[in-house]
C-alpha positions as CSV (number, residue, x, y, z in Angstrom):
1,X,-6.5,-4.6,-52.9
2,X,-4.7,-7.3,-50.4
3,X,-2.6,-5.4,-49.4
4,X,-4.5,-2.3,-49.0
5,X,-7.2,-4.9,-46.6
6,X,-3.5,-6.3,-45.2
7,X,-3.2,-2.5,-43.6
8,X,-6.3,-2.1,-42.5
9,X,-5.7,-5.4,-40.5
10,X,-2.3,-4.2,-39.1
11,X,-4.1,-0.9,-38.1
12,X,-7.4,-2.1,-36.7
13,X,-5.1,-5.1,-34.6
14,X,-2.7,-2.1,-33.8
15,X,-5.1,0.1,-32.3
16,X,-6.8,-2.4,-30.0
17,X,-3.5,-3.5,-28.4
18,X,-2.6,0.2,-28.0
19,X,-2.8,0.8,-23.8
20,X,-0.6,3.9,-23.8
21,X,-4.3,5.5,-22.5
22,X,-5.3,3.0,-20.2
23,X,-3.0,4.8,-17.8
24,X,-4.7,7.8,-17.6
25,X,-8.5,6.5,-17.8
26,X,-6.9,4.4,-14.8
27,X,-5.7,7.6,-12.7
28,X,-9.1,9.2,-13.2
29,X,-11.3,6.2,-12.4
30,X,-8.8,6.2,-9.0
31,X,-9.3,9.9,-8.3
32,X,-13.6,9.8,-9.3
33,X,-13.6,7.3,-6.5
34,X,-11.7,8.9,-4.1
35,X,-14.0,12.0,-4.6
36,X,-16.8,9.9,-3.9
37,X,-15.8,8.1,-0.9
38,X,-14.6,11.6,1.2
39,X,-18.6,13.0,-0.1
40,X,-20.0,9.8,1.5
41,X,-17.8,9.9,4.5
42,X,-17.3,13.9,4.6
43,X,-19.0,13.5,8.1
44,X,-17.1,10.8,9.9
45,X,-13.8,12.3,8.1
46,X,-14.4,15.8,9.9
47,X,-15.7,14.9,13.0
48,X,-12.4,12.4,13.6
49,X,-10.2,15.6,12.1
50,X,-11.4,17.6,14.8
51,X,-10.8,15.3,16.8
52,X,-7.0,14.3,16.4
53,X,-6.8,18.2,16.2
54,X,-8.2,19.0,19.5
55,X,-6.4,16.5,21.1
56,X,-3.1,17.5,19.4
57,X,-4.0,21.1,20.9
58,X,-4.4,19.6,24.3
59,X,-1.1,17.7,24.5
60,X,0.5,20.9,23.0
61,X,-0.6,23.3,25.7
62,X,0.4,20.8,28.4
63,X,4.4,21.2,27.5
């Protein structure tokens, strides 16, 4: 039986100091809060998009 408890202590210690997930819960935190910032700022982020494009329009045509 002590060894058998032994195991279950090697596993259970095992699989909390397992991070080979951690990366990917990591990447999709990053990208959910990246989605959420351009639907806060979807406004400001277009209008200054328009912007830089409608000047970069106006330069071109004057060459």
């Amino acid at each position: 039986m002590t060894v058998l408890c032994r195991k279950v202590k090697e596993n259970i210690k095992n699989f909390w100091q397992d991070e080979d997930g951690m990366g990917v819960v990591e990447i999709v935190l990053i990208i959910v809060v990246l989605i959420g910032l351009v639907i806060i700022f979807k406004s400001q982020i277009t209008a200054l998009v328009n912007k830089l494009l409608s000047k970069m329009s106006s330069q071109a045509n004057k060459i």
